[in-house]
C-alpha positions in Angstrom: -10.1 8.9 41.4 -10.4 10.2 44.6 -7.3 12.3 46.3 -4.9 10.4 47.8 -5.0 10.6 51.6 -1.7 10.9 53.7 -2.5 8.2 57.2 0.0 8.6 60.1 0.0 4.3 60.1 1.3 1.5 58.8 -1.7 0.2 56.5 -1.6 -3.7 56.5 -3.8 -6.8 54.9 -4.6 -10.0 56.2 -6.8 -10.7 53.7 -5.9 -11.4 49.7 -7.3 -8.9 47.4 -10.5 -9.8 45.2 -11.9 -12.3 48.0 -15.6 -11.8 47.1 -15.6 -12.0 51.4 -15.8 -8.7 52.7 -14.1 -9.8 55.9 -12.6 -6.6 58.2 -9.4 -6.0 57.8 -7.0 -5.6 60.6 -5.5 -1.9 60.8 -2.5 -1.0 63.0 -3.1 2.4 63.3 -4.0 2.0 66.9 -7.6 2.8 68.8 -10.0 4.9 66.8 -8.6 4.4 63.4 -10.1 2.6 60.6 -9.2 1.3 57.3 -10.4 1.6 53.6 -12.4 -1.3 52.5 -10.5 -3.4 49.9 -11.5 -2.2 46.8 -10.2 1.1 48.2 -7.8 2.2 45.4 -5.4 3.6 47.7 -4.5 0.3 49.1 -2.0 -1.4 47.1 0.3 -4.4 46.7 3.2 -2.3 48.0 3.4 -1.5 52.0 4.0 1.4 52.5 5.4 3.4 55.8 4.0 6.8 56.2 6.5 9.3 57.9 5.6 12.7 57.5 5.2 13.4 54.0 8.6 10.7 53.2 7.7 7.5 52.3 10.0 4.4 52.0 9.2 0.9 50.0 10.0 -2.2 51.6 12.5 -4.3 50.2 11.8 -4.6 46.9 13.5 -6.8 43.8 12.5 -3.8 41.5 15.2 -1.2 43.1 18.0 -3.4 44.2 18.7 -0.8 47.5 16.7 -1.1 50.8 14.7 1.3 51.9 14.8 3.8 49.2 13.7 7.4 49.6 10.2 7.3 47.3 7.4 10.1 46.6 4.0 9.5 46.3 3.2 12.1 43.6 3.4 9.5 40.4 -0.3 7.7 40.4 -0.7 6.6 37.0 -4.0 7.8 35.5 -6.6 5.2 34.0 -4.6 2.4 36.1 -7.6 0.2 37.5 -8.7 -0.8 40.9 -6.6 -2.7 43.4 -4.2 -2.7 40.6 -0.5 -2.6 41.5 0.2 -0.1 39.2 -2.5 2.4 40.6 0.4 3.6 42.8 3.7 3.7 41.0 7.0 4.6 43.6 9.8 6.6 42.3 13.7 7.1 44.0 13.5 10.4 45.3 15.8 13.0 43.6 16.9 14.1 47.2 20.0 12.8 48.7 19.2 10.1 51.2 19.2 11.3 54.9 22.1 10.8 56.8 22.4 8.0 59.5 22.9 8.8 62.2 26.4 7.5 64.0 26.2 5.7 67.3 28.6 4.4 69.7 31.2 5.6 67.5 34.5 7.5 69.4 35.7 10.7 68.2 38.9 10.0 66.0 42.3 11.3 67.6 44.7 12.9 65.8 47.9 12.7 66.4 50.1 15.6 65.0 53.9 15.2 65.2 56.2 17.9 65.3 58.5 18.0 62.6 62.0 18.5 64.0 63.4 21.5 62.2 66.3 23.2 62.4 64.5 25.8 65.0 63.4 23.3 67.3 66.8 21.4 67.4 68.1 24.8 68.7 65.8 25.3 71.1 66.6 22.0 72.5 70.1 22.3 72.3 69.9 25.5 74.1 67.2 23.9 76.4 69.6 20.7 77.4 72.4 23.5 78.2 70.2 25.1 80.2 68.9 22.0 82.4 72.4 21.1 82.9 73.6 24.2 83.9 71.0 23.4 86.8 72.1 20.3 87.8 75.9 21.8 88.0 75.1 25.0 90.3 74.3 22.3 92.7 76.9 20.4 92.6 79.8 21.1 95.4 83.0 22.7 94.6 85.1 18.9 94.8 82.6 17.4 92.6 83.7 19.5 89.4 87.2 17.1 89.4 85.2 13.6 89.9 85.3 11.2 86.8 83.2 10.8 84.2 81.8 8.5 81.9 84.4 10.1 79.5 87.1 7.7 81.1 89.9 10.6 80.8 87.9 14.0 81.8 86.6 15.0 84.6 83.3 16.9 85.3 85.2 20.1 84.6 86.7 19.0 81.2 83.1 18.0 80.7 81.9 21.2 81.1 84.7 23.4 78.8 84.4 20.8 76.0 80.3 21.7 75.6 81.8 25.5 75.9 84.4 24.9 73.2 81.7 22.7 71.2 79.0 26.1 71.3 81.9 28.5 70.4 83.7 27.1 67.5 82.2 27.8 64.1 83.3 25.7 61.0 86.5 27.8 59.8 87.3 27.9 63.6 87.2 23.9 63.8 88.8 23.2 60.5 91.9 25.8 61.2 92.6 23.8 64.6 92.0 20.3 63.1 94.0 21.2 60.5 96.8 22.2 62.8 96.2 19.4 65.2 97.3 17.3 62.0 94.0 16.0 62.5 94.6 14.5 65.5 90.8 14.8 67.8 92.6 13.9 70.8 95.3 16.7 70.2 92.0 19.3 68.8 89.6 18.4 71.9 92.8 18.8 74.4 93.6 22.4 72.7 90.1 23.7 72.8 89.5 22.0 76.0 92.1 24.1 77.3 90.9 27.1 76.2 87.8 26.9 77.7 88.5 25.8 81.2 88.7 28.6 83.9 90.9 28.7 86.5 88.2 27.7 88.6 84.9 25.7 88.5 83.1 29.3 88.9 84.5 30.4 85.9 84.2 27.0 83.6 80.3 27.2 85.1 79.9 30.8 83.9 81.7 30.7 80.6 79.2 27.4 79.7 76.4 29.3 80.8 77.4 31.8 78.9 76.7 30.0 75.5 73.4 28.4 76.3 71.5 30.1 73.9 74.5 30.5 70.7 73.8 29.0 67.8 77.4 28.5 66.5 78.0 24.7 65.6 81.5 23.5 63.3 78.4 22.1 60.6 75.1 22.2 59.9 74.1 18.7 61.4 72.1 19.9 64.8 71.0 16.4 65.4 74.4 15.8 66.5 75.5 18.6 68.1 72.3 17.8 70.4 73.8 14.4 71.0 76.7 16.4 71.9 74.9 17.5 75.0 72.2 14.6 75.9 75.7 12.3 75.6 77.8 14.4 77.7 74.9 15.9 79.8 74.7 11.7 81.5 78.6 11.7 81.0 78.4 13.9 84.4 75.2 13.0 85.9 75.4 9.4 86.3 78.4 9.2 88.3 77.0 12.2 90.6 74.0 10.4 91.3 71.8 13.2 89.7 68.8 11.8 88.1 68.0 14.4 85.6 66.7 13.4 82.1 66.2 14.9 78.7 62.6 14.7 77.1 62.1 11.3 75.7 61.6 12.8 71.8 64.8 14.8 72.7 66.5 11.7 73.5 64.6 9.9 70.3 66.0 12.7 67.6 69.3 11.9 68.7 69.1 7.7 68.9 67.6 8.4 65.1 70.6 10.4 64.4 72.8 7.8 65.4 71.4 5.0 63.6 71.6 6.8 60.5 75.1 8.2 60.3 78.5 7.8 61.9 79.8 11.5 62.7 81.5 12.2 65.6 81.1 8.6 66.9 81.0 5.0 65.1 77.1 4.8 66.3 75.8 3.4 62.4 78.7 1.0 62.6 78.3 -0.1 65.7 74.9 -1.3 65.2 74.7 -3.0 62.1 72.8 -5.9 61.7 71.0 -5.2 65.3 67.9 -4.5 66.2 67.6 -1.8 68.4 63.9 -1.4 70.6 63.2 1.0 73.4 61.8 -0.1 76.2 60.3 3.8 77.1 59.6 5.2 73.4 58.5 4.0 70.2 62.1 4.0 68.8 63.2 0.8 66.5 65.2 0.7 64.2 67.7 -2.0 62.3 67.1 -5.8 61.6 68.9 -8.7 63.4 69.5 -9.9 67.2 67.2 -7.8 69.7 68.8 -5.3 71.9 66.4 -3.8 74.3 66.9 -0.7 76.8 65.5 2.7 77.7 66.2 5.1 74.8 69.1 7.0 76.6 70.9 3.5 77.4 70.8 2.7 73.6 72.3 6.2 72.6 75.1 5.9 75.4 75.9 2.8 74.1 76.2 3.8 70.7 78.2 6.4 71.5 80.6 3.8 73.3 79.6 4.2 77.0 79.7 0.5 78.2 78.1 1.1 81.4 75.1 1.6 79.7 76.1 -1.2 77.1 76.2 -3.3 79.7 72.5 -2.7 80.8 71.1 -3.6 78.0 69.2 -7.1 77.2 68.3 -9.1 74.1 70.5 -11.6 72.2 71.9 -8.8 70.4 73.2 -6.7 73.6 76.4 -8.6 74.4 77.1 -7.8 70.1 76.6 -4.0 70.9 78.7 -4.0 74.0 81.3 -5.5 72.6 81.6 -2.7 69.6 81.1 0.5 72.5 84.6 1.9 71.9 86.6 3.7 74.7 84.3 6.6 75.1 87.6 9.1 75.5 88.2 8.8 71.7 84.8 10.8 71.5 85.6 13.9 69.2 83.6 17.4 68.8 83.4 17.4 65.1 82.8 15.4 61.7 85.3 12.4 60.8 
């Protein structure tokens, strides 16, 4: 048998095999090329598509895959000629080449930071900071105006976050204990305390305790709150439009959902569900109550200005449970 020539065509018949007419066959390989008569052994039943030195069957009931990888190195000796057989196609042992992807967008990632306790310091101390911003700007009257804590002014405001950053959890439990557990009595004590004997020195005493780290427990989501609450206690009556970060604002609306602590914000809430208009915060089941992220923390935390900006069948349910926001305390019920 003669060697086995590699063609850089596609070989194909027109005619059937054995016809005793020699017709000429019609050969795709383009101007100049010719084809092997027809009695050619190296024709056979199978088409076959020469790339290279890789050639691929057509679909064939044999294999059961498409266009599988084949070699031509398996000619069965003594086969006879024009017989099907003469050529016999293997699967390649190779892997089969990889396609090639098209139109196809690189995938995005998205990696969300956990919030550990590091990071709710660094916001804690962050939100301090930002609102020790918005108060050097404020004038000198402005430190007595009213708040959304109905009973304190901007100045009680202030020595409260003071008092809040300075008290430890043996410091907190010795004065509720001799406030006979009254908050009212414990926040008016420490409040106290903490207030200078002007705005000046409320202002630097607060700024003083941006960065500490001292908190009555271990829950930082809270003591967060504790700022991003009282932070728009102050700014929305002044006008100033200062925000925290929404996924600041989103740690502490989880937090709130979750647990009652210093405020009745799980209670509050039950059987509601609460959406964000400006986040991807949800949480509960029942009547809808929409509103940006902040509104729906300020309302569980019983500010009913921002209860009362809220929408959904659930909202009027949620504003009627905001609670006077001056029974607010600094520390776990």
């Amino acid at each position: 048998m003669g060697r086995f020539h590699h063609r850089p065509a596609t070989l194909t018949r027109t005619q059937p095999r054995g016809s005793a007419d020699q017709a000429p066959t019609r050969c795709t390989g383009g101007p100049g090329s010719s084809c092997p008569p027809i009695s050619d052994p190296r024709v056979t039943s199978a088409a076959v598509h020469v790339i290279g030195d890789t050639y691929r069957q057509q679909e064939s009931a044999t294999y059961r895959q498409k266009s599988q990888l084949v070699r031509p190195t398996s000619i069965r000796r003594g086969a006879s000629k024009g017989s099907t057989a003469a050529l016999r196609l293997r699967p390649s042992s190779r892997a089969p080449l990889p396609r090639e992807r098209t139109g196809c967008a690189p995938a995005t990632v998205l990696v969300v930071e956990p919030w550990t306790p590091e990071r709710y310091w660094q916001a804690i101390a962050a939100e301090r900071a930002r609102l020790v911003t918005d108060l050097e700007s404020i004038a000198v009257d402005q430190w007595s105006a009213a708040t959304l804590c109905e009973r304190w002014s901007v100045e009680d405001v202030v020595a409260h976050l003071t008092a809040g950053a300075s008290t430890g959890r043996w410091a907190w439990l010795r004065s509720i204990v001799a406030a006979r557990f009254d908050a009212d009595l414990h926040n008016e004590r420490r409040l106290a305390e903490h207030r200078g004997a002007d705005p000046a020195v409320t202002l630097a005493a607060f700024r003083s305790v941006v960065g500490s780290r001292v908190a009555p427990t271990g829950d930082l989501w809270a003591w967060l709150g504790e700022v991003v609450v009282h932070g728009a206690d102050i700014r929305e009556p002044l006008g100033l439009a200062t925000q925290p970060p929404t996924e600041v604002v989103v740690a502490v609306a989880e937090g709130f959902a979750r647990k009652d602590f210093a405020v009745n914000s799980r209670t509050a809430t039950k059987g509601l569900r609460l959406v964000a208009d400006d986040s991807d915060f949800r949480t509960g089941g029942g009547p809808a109550v929409h509103g940006t992220t902040l509104d729906l923390v300020l309302a569980m935390a019983g500010r009913r200005t921002a209860a009362a900006r809220l929408t959904g069948d659930g909202a009027p349910m949620l504003a009627g449970s905001a609670r006077s926001s001056s029974e607010v305390t600094d520390g776990p019920r």
